[in-house]
Backbone as ProteinMPNN parsed JSONL, in Angstrom:
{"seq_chain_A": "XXXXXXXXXXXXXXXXXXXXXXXXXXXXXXXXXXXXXXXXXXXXXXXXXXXXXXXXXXXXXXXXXXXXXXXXXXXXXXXXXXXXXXXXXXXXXXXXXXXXXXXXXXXXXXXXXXXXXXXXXXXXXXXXXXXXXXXXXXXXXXXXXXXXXXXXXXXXXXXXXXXXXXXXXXXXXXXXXXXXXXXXXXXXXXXXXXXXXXX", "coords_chain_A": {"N_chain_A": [[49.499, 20.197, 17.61], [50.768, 22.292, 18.666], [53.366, 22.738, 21.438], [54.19, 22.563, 24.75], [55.069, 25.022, 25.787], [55.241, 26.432, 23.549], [52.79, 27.317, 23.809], [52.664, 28.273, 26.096], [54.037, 30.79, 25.933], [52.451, 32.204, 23.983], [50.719, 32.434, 25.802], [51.447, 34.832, 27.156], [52.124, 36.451, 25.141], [49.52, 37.198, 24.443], [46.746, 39.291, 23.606], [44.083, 39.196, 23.476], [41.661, 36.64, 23.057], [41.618, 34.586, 20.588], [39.407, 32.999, 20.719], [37.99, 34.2, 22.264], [36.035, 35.443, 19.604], [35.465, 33.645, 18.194], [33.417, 32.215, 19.772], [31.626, 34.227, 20.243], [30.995, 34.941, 17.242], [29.779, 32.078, 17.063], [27.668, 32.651, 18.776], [26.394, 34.427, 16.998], [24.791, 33.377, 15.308], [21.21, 31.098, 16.131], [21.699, 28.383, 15.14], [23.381, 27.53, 14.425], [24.047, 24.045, 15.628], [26.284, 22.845, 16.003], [29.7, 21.744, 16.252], [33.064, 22.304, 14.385], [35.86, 21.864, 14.91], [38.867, 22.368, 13.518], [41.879, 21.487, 14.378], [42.467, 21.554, 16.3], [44.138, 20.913, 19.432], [44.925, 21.622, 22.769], [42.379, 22.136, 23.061], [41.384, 25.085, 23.899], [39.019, 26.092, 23.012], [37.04, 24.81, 24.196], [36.836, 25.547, 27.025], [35.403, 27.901, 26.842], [33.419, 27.408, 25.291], [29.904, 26.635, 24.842], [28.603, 24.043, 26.904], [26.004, 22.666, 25.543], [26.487, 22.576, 22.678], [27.037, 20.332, 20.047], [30.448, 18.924, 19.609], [33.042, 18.578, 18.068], [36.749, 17.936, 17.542], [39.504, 17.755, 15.645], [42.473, 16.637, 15.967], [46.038, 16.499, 14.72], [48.206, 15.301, 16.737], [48.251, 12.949, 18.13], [48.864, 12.938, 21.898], [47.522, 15.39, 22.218], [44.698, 14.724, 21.871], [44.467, 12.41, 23.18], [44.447, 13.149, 25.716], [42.291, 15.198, 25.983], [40.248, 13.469, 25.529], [40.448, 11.922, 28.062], [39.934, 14.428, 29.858], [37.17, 15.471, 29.373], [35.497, 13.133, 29.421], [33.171, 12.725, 30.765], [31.389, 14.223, 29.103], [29.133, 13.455, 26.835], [28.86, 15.361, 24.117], [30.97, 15.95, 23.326], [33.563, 15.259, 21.468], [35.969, 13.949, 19.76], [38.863, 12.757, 17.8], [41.958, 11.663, 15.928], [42.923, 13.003, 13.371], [43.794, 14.156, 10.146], [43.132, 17.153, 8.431], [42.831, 16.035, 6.23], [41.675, 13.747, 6.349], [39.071, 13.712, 7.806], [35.656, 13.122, 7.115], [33.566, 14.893, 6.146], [30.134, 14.885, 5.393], [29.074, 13.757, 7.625], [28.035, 15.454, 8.74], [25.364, 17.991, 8.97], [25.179, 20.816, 7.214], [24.138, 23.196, 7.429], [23.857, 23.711, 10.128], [26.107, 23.546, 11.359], [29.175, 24.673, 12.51], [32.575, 25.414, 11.073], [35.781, 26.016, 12.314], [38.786, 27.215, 12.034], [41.502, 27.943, 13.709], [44.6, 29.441, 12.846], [45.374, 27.037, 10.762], [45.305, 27.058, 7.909], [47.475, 28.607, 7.263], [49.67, 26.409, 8.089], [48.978, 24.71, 6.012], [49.295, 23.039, 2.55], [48.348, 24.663, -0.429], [47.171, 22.68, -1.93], [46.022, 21.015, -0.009], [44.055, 22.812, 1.404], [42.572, 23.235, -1.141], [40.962, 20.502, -1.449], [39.766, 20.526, 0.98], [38.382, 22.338, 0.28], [36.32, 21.691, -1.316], [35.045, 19.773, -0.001], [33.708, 21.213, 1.454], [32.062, 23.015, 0.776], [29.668, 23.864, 1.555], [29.041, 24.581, 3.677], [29.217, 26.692, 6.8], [32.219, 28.49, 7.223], [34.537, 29.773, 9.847], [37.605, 30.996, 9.459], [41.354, 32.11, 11.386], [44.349, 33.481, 10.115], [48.007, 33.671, 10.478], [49.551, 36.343, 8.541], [50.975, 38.225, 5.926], [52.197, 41.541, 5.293], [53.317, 44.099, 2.863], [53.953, 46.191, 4.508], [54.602, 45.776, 7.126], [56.504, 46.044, 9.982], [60.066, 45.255, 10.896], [60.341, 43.685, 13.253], [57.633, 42.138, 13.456], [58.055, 40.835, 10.725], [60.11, 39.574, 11.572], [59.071, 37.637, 13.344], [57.534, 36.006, 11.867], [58.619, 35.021, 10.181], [59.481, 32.904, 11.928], [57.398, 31.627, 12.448], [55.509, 28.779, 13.131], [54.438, 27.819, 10.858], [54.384, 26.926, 7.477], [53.212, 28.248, 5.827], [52.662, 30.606, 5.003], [51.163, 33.217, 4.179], [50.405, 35.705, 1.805], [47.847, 38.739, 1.242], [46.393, 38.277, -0.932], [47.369, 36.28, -1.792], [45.919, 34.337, -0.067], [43.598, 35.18, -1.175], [43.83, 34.228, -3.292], [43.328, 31.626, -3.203], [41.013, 30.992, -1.349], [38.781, 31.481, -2.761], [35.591, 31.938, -2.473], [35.372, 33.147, -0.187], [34.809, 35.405, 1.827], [36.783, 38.3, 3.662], [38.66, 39.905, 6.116], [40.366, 41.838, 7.431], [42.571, 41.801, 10.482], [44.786, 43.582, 12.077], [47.542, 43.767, 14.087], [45.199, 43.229, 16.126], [45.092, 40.621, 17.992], [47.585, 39.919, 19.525], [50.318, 41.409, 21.778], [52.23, 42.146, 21.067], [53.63, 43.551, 17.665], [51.875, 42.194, 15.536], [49.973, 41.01, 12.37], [46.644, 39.41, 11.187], [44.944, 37.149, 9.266], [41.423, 37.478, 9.038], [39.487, 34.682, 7.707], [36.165, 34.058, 6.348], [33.346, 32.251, 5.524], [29.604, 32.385, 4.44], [28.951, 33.359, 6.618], [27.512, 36.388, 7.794], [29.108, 39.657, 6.879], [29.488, 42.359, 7.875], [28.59, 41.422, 10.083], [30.891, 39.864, 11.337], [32.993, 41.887, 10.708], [31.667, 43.58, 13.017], [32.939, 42.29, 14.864], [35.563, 41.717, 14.811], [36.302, 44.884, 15.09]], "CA_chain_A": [[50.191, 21.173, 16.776], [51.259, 23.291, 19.833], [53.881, 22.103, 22.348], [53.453, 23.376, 26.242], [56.398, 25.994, 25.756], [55.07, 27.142, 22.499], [51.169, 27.544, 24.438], [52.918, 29.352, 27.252], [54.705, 32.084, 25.225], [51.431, 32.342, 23.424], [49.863, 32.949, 26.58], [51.794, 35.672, 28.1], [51.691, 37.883, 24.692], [48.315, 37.254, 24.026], [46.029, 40.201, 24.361], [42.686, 38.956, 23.277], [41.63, 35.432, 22.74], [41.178, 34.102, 18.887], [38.211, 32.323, 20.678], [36.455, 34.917, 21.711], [35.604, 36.032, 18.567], [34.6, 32.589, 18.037], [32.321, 32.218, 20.231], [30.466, 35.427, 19.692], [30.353, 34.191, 15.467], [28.108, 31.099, 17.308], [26.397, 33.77, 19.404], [25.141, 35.04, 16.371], [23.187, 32.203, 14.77], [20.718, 30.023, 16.668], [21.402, 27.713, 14.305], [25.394, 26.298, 15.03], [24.137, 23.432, 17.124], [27.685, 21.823, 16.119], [31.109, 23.018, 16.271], [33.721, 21.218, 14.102], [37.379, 22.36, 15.273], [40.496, 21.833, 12.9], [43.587, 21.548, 14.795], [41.809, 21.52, 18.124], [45.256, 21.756, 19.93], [44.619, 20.965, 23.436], [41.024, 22.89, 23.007], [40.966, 25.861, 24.143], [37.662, 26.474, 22.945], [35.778, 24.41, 24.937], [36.853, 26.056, 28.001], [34.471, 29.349, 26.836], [32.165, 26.735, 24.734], [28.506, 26.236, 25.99], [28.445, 22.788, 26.535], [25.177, 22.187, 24.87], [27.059, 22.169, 21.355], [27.872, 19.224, 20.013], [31.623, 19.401, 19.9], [34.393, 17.306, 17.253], [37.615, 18.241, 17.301], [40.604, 16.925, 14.982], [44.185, 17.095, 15.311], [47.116, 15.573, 14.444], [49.097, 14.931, 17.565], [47.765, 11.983, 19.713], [48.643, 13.033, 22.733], [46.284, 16.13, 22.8], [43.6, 13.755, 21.847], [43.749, 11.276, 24.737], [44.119, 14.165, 26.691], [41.036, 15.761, 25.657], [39.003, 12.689, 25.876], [40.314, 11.756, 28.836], [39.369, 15.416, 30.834], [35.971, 15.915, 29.076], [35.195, 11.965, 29.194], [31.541, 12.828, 30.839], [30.459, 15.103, 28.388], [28.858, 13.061, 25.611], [28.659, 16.178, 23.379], [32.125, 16.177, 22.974], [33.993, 14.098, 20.446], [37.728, 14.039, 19.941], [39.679, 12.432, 16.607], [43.322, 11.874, 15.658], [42.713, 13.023, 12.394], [44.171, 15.249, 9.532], [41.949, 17.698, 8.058], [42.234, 15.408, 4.336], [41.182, 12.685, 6.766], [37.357, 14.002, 8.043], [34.117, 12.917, 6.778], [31.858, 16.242, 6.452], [29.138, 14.212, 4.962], [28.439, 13.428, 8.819], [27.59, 17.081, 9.35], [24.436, 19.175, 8.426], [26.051, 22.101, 7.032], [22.949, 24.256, 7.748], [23.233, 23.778, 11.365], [27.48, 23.066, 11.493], [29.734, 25.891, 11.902], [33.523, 24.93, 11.03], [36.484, 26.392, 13.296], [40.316, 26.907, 11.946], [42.482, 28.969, 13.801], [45.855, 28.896, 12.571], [45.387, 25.959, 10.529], [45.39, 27.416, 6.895], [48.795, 28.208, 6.781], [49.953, 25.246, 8.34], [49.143, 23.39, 4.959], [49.688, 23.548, 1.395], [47.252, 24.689, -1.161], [46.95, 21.467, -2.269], [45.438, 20.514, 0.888], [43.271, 23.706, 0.648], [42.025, 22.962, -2.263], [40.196, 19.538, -1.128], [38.847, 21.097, 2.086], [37.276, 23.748, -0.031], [35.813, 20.89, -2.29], [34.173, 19.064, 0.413], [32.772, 21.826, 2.574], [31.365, 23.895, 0.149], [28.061, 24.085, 1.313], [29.649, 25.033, 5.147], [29.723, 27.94, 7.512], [33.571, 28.414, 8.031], [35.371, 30.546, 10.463], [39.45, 31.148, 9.986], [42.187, 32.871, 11.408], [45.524, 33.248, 10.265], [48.662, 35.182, 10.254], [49.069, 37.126, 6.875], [52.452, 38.836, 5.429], [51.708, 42.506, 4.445], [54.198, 45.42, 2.433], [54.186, 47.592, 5.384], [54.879, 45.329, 8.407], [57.86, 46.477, 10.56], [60.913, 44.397, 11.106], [59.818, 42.897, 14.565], [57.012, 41.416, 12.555], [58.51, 40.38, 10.055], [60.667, 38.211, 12.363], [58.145, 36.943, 14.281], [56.648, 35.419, 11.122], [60.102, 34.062, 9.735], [60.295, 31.974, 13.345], [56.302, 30.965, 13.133], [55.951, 27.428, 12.76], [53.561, 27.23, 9.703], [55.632, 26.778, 6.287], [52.343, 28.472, 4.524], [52.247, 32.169, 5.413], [50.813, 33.773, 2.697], [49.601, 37.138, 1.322], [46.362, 38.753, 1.321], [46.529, 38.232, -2.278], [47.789, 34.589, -1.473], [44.819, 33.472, 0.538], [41.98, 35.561, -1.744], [43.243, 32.893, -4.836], [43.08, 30.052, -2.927], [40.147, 30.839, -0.83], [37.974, 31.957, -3.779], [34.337, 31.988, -2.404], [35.082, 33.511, 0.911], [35.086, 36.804, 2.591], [37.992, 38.563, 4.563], [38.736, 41.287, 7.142], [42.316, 42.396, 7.704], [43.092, 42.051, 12.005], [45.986, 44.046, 12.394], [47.7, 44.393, 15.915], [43.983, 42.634, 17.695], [45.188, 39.168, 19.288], [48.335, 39.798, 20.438], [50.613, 42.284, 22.572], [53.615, 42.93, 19.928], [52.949, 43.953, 16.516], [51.42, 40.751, 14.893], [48.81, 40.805, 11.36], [46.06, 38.372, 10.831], [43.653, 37.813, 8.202], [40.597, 36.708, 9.143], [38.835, 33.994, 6.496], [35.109, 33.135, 6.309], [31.905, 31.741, 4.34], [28.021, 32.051, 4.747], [28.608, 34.337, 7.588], [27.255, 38.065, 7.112], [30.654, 40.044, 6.732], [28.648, 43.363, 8.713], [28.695, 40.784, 11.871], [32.562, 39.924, 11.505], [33.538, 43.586, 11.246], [31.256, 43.951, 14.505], [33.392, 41.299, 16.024], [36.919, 42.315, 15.021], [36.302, 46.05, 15.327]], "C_chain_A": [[51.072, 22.094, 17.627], [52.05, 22.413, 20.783], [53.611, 23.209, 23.724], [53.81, 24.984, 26.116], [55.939, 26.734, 24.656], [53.414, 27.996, 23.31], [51.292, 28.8, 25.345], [53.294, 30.428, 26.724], [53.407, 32.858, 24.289], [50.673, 33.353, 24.247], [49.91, 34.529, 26.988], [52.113, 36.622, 26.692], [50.693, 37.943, 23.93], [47.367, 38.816, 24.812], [44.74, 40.503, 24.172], [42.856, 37.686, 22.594], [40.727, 35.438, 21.092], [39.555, 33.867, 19.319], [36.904, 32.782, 21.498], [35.711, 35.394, 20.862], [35.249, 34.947, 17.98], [33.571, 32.05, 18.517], [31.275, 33.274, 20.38], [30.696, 35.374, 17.949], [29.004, 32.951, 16.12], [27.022, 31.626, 17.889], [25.441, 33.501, 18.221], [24.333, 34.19, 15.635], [22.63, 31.185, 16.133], [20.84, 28.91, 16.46], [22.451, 26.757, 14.262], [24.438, 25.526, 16.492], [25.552, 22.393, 17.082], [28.463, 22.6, 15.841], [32.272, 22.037, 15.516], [35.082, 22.136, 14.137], [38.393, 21.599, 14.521], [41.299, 22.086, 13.215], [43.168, 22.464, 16.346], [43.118, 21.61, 19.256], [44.962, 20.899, 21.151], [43.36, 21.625, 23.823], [40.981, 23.654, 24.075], [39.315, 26.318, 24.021], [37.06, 26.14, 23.755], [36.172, 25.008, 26.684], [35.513, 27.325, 27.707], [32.939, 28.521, 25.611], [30.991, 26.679, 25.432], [28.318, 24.501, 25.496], [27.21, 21.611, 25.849], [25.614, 22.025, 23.315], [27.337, 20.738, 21.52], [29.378, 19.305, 19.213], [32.657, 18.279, 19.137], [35.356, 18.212, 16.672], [38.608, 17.511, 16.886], [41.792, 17.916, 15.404], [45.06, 15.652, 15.661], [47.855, 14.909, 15.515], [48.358, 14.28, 18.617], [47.849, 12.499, 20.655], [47.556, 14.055, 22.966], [44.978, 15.531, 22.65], [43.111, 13.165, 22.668], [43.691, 12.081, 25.549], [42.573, 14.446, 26.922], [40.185, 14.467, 25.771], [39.313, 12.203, 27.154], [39.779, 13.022, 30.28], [37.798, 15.481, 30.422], [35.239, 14.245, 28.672], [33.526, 11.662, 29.849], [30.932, 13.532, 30.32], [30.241, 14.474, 27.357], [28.674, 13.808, 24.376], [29.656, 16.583, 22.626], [32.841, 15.469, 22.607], [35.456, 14.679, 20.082], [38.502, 13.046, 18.892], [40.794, 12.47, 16.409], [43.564, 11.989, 14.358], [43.204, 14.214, 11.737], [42.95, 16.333, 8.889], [41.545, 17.178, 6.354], [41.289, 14.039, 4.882], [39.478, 12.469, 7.321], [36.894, 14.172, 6.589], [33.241, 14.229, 6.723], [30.585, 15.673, 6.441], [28.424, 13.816, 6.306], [27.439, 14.689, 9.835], [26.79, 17.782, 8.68], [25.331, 20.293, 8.256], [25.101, 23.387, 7.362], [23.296, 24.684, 9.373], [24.865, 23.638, 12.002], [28.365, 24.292, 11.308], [32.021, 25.419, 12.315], [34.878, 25.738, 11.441], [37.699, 26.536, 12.236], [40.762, 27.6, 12.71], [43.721, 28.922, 13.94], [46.061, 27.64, 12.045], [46.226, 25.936, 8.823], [46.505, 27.44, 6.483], [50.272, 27.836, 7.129], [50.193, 24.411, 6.994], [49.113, 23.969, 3.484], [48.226, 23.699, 0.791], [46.48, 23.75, -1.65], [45.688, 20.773, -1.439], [44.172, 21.569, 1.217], [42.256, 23.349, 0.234], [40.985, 22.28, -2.166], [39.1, 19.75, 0.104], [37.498, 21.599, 1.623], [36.207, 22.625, -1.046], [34.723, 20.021, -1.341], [33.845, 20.121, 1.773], [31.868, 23.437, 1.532], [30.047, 24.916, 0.421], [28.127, 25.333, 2.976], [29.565, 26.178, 5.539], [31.074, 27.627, 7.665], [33.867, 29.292, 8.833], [37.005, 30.622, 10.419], [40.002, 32.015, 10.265], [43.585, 32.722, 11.174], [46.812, 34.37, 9.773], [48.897, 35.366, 8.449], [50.376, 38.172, 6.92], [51.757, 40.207, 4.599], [53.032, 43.615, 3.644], [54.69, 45.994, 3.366], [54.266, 46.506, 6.471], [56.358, 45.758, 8.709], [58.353, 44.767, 10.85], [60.615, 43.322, 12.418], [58.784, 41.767, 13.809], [57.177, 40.368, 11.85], [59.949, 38.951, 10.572], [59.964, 37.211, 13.301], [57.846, 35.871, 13.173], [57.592, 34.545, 10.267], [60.081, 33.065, 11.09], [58.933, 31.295, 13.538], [56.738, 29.597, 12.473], [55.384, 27.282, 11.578], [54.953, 27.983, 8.845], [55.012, 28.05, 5.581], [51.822, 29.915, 4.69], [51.786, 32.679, 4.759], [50.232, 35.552, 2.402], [48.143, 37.757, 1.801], [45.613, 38.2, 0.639], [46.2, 36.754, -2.785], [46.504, 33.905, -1.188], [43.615, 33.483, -0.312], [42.36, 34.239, -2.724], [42.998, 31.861, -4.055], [41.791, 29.721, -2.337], [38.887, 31.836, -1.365], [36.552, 32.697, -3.232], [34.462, 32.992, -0.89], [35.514, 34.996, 1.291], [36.721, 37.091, 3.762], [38.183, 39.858, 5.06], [40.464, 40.801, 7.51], [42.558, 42.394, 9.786], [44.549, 42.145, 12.251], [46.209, 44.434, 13.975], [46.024, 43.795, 17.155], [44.583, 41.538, 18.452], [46.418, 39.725, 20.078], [49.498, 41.223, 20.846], [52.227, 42.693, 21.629], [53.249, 42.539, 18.765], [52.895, 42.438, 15.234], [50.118, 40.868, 14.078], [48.09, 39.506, 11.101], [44.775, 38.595, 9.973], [42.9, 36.574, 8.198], [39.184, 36.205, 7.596], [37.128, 33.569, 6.777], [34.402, 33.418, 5.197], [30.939, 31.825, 5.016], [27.653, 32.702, 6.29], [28.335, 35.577, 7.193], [28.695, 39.137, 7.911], [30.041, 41.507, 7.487], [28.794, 42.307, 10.367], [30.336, 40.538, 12.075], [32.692, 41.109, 11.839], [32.963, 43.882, 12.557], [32.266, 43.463, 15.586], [35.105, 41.945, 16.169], [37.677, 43.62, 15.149], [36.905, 46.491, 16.314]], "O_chain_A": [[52.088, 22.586, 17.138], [51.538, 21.321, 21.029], [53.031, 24.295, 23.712], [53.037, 25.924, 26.299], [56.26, 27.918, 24.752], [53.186, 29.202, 23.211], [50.601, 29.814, 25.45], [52.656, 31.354, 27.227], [53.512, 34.044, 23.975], [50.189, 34.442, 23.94], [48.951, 35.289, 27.127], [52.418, 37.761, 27.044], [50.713, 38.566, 22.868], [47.337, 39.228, 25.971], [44.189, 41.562, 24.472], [43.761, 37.448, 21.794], [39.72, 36.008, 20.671], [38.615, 34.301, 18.653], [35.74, 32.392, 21.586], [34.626, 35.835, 21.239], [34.551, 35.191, 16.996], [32.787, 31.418, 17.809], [30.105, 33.0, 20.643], [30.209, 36.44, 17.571], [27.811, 32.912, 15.82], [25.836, 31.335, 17.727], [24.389, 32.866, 18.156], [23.148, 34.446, 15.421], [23.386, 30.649, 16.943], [20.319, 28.11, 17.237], [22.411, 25.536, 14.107], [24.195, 25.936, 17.627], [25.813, 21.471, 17.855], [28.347, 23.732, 15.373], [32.423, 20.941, 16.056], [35.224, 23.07, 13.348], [38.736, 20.446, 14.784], [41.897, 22.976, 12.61], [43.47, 23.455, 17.012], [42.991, 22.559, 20.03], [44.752, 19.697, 20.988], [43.207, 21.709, 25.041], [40.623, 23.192, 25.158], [38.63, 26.803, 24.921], [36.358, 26.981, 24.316], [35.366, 24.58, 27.509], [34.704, 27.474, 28.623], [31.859, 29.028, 25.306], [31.043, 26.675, 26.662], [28.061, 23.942, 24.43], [27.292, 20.395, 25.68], [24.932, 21.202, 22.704], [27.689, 20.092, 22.507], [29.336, 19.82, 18.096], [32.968, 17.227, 19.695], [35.168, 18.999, 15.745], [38.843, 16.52, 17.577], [42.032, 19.12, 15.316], [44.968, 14.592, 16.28], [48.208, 13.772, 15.202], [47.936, 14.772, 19.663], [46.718, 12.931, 20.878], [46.682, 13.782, 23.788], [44.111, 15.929, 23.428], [41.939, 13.119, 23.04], [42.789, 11.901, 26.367], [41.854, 14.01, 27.821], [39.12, 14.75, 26.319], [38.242, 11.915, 27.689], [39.372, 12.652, 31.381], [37.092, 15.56, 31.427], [34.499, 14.171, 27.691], [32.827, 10.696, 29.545], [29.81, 13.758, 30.775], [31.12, 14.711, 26.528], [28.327, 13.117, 23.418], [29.583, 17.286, 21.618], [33.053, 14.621, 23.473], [35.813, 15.85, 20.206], [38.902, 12.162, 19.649], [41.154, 13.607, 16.711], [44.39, 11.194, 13.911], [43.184, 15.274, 12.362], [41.779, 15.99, 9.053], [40.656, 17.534, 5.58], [40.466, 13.431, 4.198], [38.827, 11.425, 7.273], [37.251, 14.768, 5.573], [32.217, 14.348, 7.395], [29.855, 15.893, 7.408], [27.228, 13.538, 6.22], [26.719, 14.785, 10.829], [27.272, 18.336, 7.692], [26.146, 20.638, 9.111], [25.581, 24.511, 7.511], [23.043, 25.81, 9.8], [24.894, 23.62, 13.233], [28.394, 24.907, 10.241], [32.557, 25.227, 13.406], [35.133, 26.371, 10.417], [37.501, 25.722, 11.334], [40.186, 28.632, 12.367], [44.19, 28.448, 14.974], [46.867, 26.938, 12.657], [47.2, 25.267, 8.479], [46.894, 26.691, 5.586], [51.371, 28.319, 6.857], [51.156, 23.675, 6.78], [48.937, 25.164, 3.251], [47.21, 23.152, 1.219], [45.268, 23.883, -1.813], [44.712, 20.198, -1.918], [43.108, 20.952, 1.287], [41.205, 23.134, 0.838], [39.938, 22.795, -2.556], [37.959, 19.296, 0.177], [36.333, 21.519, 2.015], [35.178, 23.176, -1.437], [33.67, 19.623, -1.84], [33.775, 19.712, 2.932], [31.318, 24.491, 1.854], [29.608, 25.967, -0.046], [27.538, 26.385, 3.227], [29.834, 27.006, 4.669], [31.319, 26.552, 8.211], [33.112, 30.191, 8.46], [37.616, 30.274, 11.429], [39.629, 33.058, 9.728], [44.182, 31.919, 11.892], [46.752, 35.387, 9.082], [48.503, 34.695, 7.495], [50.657, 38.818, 7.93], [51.029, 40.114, 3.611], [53.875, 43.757, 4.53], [55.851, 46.395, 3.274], [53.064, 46.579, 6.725], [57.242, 45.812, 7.854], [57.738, 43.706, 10.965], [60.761, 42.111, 12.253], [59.18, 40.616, 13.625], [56.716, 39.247, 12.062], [60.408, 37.931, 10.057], [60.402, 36.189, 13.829], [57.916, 34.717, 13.595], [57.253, 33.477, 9.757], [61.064, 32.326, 11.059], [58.849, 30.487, 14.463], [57.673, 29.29, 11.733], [55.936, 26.347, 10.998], [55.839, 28.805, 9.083], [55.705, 28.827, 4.925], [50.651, 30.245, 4.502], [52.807, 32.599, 4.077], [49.637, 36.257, 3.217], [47.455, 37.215, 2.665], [44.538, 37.69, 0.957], [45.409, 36.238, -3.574], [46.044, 33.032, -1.924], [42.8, 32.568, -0.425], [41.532, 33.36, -2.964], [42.189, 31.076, -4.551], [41.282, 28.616, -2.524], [38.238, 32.651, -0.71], [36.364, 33.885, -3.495], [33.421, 33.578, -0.593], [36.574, 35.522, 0.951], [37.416, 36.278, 4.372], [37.863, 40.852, 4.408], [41.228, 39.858, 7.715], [42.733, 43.555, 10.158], [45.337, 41.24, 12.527], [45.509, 45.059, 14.771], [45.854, 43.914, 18.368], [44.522, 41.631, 19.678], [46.253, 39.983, 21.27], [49.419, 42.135, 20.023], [53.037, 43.59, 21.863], [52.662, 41.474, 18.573], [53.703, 41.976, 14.429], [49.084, 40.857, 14.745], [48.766, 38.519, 10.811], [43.965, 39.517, 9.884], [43.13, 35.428, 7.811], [38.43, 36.883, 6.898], [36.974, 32.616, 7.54], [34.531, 34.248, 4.298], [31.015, 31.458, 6.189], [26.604, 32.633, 6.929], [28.917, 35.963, 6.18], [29.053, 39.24, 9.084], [31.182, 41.699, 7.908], [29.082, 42.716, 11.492], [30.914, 41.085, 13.014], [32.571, 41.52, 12.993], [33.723, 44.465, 13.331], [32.456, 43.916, 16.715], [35.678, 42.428, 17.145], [38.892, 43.782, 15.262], [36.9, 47.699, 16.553]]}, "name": "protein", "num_of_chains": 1, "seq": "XXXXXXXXXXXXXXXXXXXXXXXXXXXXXXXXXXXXXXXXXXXXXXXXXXXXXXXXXXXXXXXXXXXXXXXXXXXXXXXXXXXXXXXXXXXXXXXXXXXXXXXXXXXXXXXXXXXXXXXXXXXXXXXXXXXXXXXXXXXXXXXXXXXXXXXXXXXXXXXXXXXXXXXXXXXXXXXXXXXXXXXXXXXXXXXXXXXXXXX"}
């Protein structure tokens, strides 16, 4: 989903990682012994992962795929897919014990596509993050988010219809180093531990 050039510009006005706040959400249960990543990228995560998870990440663009299985090719814990997110199986995953990743995925895709996710993970822990269009954002902003790559930017408003069952916290100005809103999405997590996290 990410090209090098897009990763690097990422890097340098990043000012807190998405995935720490993902990996302190698995902190808090004993109970994530799997991690299922949508739009795994060239996985970041598993750099700050504990490699005792067991670890399946999808995305679309082959090459980060063979990549990824070819650097982490002695870790049997770690599983790697060239797959869309209409294209995974959940049914392979305890949902009790499975805690499901997006960041920046959501609005990447249409509701449509949404829709079916939310139909076959029902039962799921999710975690998402993504950017989010508010009234009051300044012009800088507001161009940033005209030039992102996802088509599917959406509201606050936007995301609550589509993402019915799930909780949400507003992260204004946390990830990155010029004025950038994100609105973080989850399920079956206790919304008192988020706010701890994105506080």
């Amino acid at each position: 989903m990410y090209s090098y050039f897009y990763r690097l510009f990422q890097t340098i006005i990043l000012k807190k990682s998405f995935y720490d706040d993902v990996i302190k959400v698995l902190n808090y249960s004993q109970n994530f012994k799997q991690v299922v990543e949508i739009g795994c990228a060239d996985g970041l995560l598993l750099k700050k992962l504990d490699p005792s998870h067991d670890y399946f990440g999808y995305e679309i663009e082959n090459n980060y795929i063979l990549k990824l299985k070819s650097k982490y090719q002695n870790n049997k814990n770690y599983n790697f897919y060239n797959k869309s997110i209409d294209e995974i199986n959940f049914e392979q995953f305890d949902p009790k014990t499975t805690l499901i990743v997006l960041v920046g995925v959501f609005h990447h895709i249409s509701n449509e596509k949404i829709v079916n996710f939310l139909k076959k993970t029902f039962d799921f822990h999710v975690y998402a993050i993504d950017a989010v269009r508010l009234d009051d954002q300044n012009f800088l902003t507001k161009i940033l988010l005209d030039n992102d790559k996802g088509e599917f930017i959406r509201t606050i408003k936007e995301y609550k219809d589509i993402l019915e069952d799930y909780n949400f916290i507003l992260a204004r100005n946390n990830y990155l180093r010029v004025p950038y809103d994100h609105l973080v999405s989850f399920r079956k997590i206790k919304v008192s531990h988020i706010e701890s996290i994105i506080s």
